[in-house]
C-alpha positions as CSV (number, residue, x, y, z in Angstrom):
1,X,-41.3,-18.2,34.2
2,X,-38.9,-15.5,34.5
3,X,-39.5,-15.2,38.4
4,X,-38.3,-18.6,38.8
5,X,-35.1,-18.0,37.5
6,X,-34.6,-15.4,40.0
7,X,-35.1,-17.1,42.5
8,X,-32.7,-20.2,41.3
9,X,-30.2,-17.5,40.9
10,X,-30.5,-15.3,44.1
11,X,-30.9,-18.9,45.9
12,X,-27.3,-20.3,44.8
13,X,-25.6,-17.0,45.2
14,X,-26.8,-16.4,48.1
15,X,-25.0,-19.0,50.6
16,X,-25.7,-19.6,54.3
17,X,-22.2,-19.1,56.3
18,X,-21.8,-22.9,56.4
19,X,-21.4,-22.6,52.6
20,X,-19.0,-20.0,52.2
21,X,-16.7,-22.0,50.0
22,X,-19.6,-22.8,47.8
23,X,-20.3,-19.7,47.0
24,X,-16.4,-18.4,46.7
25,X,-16.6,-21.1,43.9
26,X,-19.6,-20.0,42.2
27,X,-18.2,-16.7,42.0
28,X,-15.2,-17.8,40.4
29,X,-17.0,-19.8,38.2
30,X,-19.1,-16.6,37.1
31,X,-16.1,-14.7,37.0
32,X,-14.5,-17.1,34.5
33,X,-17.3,-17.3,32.2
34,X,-17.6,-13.8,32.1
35,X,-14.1,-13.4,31.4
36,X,-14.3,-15.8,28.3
37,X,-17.5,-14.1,27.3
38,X,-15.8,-10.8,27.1
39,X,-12.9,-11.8,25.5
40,X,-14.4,-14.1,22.3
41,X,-16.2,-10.7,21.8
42,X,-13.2,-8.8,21.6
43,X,-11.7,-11.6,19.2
44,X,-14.6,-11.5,16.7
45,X,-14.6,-7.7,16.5
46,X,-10.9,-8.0,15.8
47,X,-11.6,-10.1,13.4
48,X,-14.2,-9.0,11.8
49,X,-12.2,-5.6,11.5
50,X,-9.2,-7.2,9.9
51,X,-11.4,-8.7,7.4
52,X,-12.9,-6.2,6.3
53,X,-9.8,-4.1,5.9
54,X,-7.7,-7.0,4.5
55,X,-11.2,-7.1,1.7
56,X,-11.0,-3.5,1.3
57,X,-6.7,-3.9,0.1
58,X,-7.5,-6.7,-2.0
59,X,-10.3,-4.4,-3.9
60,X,-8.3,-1.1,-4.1
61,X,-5.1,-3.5,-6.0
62,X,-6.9,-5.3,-8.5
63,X,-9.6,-4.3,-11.2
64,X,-12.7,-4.2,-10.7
65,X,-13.3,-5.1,-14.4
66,X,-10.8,-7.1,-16.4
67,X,-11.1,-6.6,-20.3
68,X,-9.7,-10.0,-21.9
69,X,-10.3,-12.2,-25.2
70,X,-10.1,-15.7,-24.9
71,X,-7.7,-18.0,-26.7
72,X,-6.0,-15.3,-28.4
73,X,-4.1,-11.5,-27.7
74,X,-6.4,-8.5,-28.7
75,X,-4.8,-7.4,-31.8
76,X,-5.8,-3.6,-31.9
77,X,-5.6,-2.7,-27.8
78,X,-5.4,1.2,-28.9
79,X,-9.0,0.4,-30.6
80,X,-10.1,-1.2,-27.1
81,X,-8.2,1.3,-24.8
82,X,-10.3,4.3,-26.5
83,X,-13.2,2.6,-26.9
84,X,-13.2,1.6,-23.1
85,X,-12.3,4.7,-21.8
86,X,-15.1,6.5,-24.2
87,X,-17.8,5.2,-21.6
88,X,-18.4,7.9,-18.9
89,X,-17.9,5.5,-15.7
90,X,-14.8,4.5,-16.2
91,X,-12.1,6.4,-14.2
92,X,-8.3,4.5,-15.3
């Protein structure tokens, strides 16, 4: 099957001299979808980039854990503070 697409291909880009024009468009056309090929690559690895950095700023400003009590203020947070910081994997 793979042969016959070959041959499709070679056939079209390969023009006889009364079909010069023909094949000055195909090439253009090929041209022009490579062209758009290449660059919506370039735009997703951009992207994909900027995301990743733009996730990795978001992480490094907030907590990773957030210690709260609903409904009403913690009362002793010195209690909480030590307590919290007592366990060996937290850092800050």
């Amino acid at each position: 099957m793979a042969s016959f697409e070959w041959f499709v291909g070679r056939r079209y880009l390969r023009a006889k001299r009364k079909q010069k024009f023909i094949s000055l468009i195909t090439l253009i056309s090929i041209l022009g979808v490579a062209v758009g090929v290449m660059a919506l690559i370039v735009v997703l690895s951009v992207f994909t980039g900027f995301t990743e950095g733009l996730r990795d700023q978001i992480i490094g400003v907030n907590a990773h854990a957030l210690v709260q009590r609903f409904g009403t203020p913690i009362e002793d947070i010195d209690q909480v503070t030590a307590r919290v910081q007592a366990v060996p994997e937290v850092v800050a």
